[in-house]
Structures are given as C-alpha cells and as structure tokens.
N, C-alpha and C positions, 0 to 999 in steps of 0.2 A: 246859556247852554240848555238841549234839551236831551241830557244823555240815555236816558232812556230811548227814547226814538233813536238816536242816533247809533244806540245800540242794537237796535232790533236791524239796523241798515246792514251790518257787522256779523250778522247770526250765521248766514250762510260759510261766509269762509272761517268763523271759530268753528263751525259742527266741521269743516271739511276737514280743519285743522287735528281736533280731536278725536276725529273717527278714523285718519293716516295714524296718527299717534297710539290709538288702541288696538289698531291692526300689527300694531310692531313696537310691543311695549319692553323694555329694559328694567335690568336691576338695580339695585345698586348706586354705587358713587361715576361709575364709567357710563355714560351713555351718550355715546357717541352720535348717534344714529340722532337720539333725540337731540341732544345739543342742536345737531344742525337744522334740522327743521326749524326751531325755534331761531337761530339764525338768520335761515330765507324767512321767515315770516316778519320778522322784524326787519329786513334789511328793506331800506331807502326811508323807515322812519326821521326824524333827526334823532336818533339815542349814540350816546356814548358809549358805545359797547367793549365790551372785555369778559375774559374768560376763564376757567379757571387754572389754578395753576396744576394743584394734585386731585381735582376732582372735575367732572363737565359741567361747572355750574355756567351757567351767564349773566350779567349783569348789565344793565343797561341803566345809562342816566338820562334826562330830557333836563334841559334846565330852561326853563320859562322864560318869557320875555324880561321879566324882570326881577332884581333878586331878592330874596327871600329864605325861607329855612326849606327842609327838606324832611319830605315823606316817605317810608317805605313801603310797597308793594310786593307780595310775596306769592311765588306758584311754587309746589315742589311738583319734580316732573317724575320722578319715577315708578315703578308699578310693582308687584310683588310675584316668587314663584309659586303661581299658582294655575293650573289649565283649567284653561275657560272651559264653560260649561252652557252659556248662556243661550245660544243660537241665533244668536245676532249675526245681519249677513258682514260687520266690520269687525267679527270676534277673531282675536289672537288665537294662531295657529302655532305659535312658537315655542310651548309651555307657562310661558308667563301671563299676567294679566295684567289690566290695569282693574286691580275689585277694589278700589279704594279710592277712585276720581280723579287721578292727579293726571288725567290729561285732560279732564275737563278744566283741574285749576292754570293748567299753562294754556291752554286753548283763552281761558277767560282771562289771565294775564296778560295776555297777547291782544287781546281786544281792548282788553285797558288801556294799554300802550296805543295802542292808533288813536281810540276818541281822545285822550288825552294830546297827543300830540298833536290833533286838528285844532286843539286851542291853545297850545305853547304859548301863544301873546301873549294869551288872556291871563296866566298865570306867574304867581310874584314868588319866586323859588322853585324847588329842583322835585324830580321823583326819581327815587330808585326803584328798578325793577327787577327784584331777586328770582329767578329761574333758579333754582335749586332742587341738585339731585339729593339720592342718600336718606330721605327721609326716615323709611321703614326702616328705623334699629341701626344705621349706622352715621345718623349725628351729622347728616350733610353738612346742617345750619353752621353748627361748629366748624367744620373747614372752611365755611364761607365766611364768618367774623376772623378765623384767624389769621386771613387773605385778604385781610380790610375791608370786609364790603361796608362793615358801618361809616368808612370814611369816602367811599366811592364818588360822592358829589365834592367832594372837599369838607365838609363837615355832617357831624353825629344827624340823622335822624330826630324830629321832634316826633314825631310818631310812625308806627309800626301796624298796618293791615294783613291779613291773609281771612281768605273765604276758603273755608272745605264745606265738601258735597258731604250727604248724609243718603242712606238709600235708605232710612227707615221713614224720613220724614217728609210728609206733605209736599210735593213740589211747588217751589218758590217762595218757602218758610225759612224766614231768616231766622234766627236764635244765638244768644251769647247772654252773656251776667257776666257782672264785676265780680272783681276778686277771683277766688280760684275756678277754671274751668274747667280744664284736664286734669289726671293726676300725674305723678311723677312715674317713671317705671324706672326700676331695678332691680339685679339680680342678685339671686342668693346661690352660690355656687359651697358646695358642703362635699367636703371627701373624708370619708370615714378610712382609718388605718387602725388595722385587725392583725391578726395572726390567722394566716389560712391553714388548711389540715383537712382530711379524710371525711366526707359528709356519716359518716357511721359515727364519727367521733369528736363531735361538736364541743365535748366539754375539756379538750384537749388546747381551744383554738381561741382565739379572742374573733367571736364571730359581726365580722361589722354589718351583716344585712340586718339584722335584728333592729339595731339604730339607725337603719336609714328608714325602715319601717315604723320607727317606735315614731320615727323624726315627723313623718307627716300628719299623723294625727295630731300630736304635738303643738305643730304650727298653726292648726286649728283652733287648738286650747289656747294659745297664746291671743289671738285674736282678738276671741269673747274677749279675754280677765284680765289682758295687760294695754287694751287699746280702747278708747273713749270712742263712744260710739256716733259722736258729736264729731270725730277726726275720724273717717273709715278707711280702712285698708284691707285691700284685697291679697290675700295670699293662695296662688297657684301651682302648686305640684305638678311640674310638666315634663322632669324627667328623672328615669331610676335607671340606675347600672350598677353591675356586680355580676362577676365571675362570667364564665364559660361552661365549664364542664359541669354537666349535673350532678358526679358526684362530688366534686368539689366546694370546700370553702373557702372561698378568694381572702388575697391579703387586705384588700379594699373595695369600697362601696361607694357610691357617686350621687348625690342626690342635687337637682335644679330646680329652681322655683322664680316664677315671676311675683314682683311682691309692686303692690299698685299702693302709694302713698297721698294723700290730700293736701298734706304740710309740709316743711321742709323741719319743723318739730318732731314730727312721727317719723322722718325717716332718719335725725339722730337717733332718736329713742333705738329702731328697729336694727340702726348700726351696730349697735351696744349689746344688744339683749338678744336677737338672735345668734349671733356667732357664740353667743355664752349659753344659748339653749343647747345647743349641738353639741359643744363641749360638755356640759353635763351629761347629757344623755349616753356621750361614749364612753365618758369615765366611769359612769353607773356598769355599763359592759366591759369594762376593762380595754378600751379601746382607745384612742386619740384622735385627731378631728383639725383639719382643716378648715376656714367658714370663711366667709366674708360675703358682704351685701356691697354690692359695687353700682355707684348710681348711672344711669343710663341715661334717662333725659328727664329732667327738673320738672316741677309744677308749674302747669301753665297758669301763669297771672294774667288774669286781664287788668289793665289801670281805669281806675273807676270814674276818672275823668274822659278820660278816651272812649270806654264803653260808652257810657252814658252820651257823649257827643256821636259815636257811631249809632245807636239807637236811634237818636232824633234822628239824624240824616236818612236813615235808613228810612223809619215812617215817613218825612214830607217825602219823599222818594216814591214810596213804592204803598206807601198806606199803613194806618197802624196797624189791620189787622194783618198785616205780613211780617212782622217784627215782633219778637217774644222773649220775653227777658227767661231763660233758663231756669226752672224750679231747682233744680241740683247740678254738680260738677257730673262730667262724665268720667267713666276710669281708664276710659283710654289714655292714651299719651302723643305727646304731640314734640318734635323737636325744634318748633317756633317759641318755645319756652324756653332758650336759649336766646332768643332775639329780645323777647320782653322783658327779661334779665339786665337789657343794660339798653333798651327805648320802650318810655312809657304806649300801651299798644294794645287790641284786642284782636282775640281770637275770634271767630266767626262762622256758625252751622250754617249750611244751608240746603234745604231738605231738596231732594232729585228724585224722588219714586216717581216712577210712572205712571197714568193714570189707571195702565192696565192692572197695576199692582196691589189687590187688595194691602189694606194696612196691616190685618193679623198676618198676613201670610207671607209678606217683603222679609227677603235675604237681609244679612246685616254688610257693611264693607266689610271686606276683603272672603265672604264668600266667591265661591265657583259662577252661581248662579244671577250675582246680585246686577242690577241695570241700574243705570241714571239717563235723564233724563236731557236729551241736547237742549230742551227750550231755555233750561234755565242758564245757560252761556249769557245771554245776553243780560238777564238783571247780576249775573256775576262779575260781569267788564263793568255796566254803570255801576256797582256797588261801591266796586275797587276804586271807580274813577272819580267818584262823587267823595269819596272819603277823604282822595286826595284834594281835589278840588277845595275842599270847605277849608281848608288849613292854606290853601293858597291862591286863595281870591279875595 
C-alpha cells in the first residue's frame, strides 16, 4: 500500500466534499442534511452501514478479507452557532459555521473509508467508521456508545483513532502525548437564595448579589491555595444573573462557570469543595445556596501504548519531523474521552493554518475568522488509514 499517494488521488473529491459541507453547516445532534451527504458519499463502498436511532450519527463497518479484531475510526460532523466571518467563496451563509473543522474530519473520514476499502483483501479484521454528530457540548459520542457502536462489527474495538484540525498549528503537523491530552469540562451552576426588598434598604434584605460577586473572586482564590499546580484547573466565570428592576433587590442570584480539570482526582476534589465554597459564602450573607459541579465530558486519555505505536506510524509515514509528541495537555475538551474510556486509543492534533496565515496572527477554532487548510485532507485519510491498517495487516 502506498496510502499516501493514494491519498493525494482522493484530495479532489474530500475538498469538494468538505467545501459542500461548510457551505451548509449544522448543529447539534440532528443533522440531517449532513447525515446524507455522508451517506451519498459513502454509498457503493462495501460498508455496513446504519444509523442512528436518536441522533444522525452513521456508522459504517468494512470487514477485511479476512478475520481479525477491529478498529475504530472517528469524524465528528457537526459545526457551531457561530457567523462566518471569513470570506471564503464556500463560507456559510446560514448563521452557523463549521470554526472548529469537523467537516474537514468527516471529509477526511470519508477518504479513509474509500483507500481503505481499495484494500479490504488485504486486511485481517473489521473497521469502524464513527460519523458522529453532537460533539460541541452535547456528548454526541455518548448517544453513539449507548446505541452500541462499540459492538457494531460484532466485537469491542482493540483500538480507537480520531484526527482534529488545529488553526493555530503549522500545516500538516501532527501532535499528541500519552496520558492525559485534553482536559475534562464541567459545569458549575450556583443559585443564590436571598430575601429581596427595596434597593434603599438593603439592610432589611438577605441581599444574594453580594455572594455571587464575593463568589467569583473567590474561585479564583480557591485555585492558587486549594489546587496543586502540578494538576491545573481552569476556572471560568461566564455567567451572572440577578434581578430586573434597578431599584430592586431580587430573591435570587445566578452564577455559571466553566471549570477545566486534568484529572479525574481534581475533579472529585472540585465536586466536594466548591459547592461547599458557595455555601459558605451565602451563610456568611445570611443567604442559602444552591451548587453543584456537574461533569460534561471526562479527560481525554491517550493509552500510552496506542500513542506511542500511533507516533511511529505516523513518522515512517509522513517523517519525523511531522510528528510531535505534545509538551503539555490542552484545556480544551473533547467528547472522544468517552470512547477512550472503554478502548484503549489516541487523540490526535493536526495543525491546518494556512500558508497565508502568519503564526502570531492565526484565529484560534471556533473563531469567526479562523480557515483550514484543504491540502491537509489527504495526510488526514492516510493517517486514519495507516493507523488502521498497522493493527490489521
């Protein structure tokens, strides 16, 4: 197999693919529209295809010539409400965008599937190939394991890929590290319960904005002194409510915070001891208090056998200097940390900036403005396909 060339053969119809896709990006768990695309594009491979039941995912199996264990492959297709900004002549006009790549990862899943299925002989076991919606914040991957895809070939996964784009990094610079790579995200949702009354006469009232105010510096202080700086956590204030009327002291106060974890240690800790910060803070005001930190999507694990065998693959592939073992985790979050959960698996960067795009100056994902880059579609099919390939040849 020479999947790289074979990839580059492939380029044309992933950019057309990709570029229909970003023309007409969706939300969410429903995406119809894209579903089918991904559908006609896949249709007359040999895949086993199915779909989903309460979400539009797709799944598609290839099972080899002969048998073997079984791979996963992973694209999430969905995009975020965000309006383009970009000026690209295939930029969405719809309000949404795709500022996060995920039509280049189904564009490049999609090419996976064809070089792979040009060699189905050749291979001794199964590929799955997860199309997954829902990514951004609603936990697609989840509906997909609940709806069996880990069993989709008839048995569990021995290992788990996915490739995301990055717009800050180098085009065609692959990057991951063992052990933790993403962080976890979850929420801290906190309702203050007061006594409202007369804004003249404050001291009449059990006033809860004072504690949703005290509450954010707070979480700050908590950081530094109660969190090892060896484990980091991010804590984000991103939203405040309370009352209406300006002369008014409302009965209640609203405070939201994104809280980014490294461990799955720091995020008991943070279970425990913020909701007991908040309650202190209102009892001090004569208030009471609502809290909880509710997890969203777990820390992405890479397995440090999988990394490490994706890293090789990747350099005879593509060269070592295209392959970069991650100095640090990133603190985004990612809900393929649900799939590595229960198939040993890596996560995988892979930088799209432009050439036009100075490096100080490139957008982050899910800006307005940010671009990727189509050439790297095709080292994103041979990546996927090579990964699979080495576990079943």
């Amino acid at each position: 197999m020479d999947l790289v060339r074979e990839s580059g053969g492939l380029a044309a119809g992933m950019v057309a693919l990709r570029r229909e896709l970003h023309r007409d990006p969706e939300v969410g768990l429903m995406l119809p529209r894209t579903q089918a695309r991904v559908l006609d594009a896949v249709a007359g491979l040999p895949l086993e295809v199915s779909t989903g039941r309460d979400v539009t995912s797709v799944v598609g199996v290839l099972r080899g010539g002969r048998p073997g264990p079984t791979v996963l492959l992973r694209g999430d297709m969905d995009a975020l409400p965000v309006a383009e900004e970009t000026g690209l002549e295939f930029a969405s006009e719809n309000g949404n965008m795709h500022a996060c790549g995920h039509d280049l990862h189904t564009a490049g899943l999609v090419g996976a599937a064809q070089l792979l299925s040009a060699h189905r002989e050749e291979l001794s076991g199964n590929v799955v190939f997860m199309f997954q919606p829902g990514e951004e914040g609603l936990g697609g991957a989840g509906y997909m394991l609940r709806e069996g895809l880990l069993q989709a070939s008839g048995e569990t996964p021995i290992a788990a890929y996915a490739v995301h784009v990055w717009g800050l990094a180098a085009k065609g610079l692959f990057e991951t590290r063992p052990g933790t790579m993403m962080a976890g995200s979850n929420q801290l949702h906190v309702t203050v319960h007061g006594r409202g009354g007369h804004g003249s006469t404050p001291h009449t009232t059990a006033d809860p904005v004072p504690v949703v105010a005290e509450l954010v510096s707070a979480l700050q202080t908590y950081v530094t002194r109660r969190v090892s700086v060896f484990d980091p956590v991010v804590i984000t204030v991103t939203q405040l409510s309370a009352g209406v009327a300006i002369n008014v002291i409302p009965n209640s106060a609203k405070l939201g915070a994104t809280v980014r974890t490294l461990s799955n240690e720091t995020f008991e800790q943070l279970s425990r001891e913020l909701p007991a910060l908040a309650e202190s803070i209102a009892r001090a005001h004569g208030c009471t208090v609502d809290a909880a930190l509710n997890l969203q999507y777990p820390v992405t694990i890479n397995d440090a056998d999988r990394t490490q065998h994706a890293i090789s693959e990747l350099r005879t592939l593509f060269g070592p200097e295209q392959v970069q073992v991650a100095p640090n985790s990133q603190m985004g979050a990612e809900d393929f940390s649900m799939v590595l959960q229960e198939v040993p698996g890596t996560f995988i960067m892979l930088g799209a900036r432009p050439d036009d795009v100075p490096a100080d100056e490139a957008p982050s994902n899910h800006s307005s403005i940010v671009r990727f880059d189509d050439d790297v579609l095709p080292m994103q099919a041979a990546a996927l396909a090579q990964l699979a390939v080495s576990h079943l040849t």
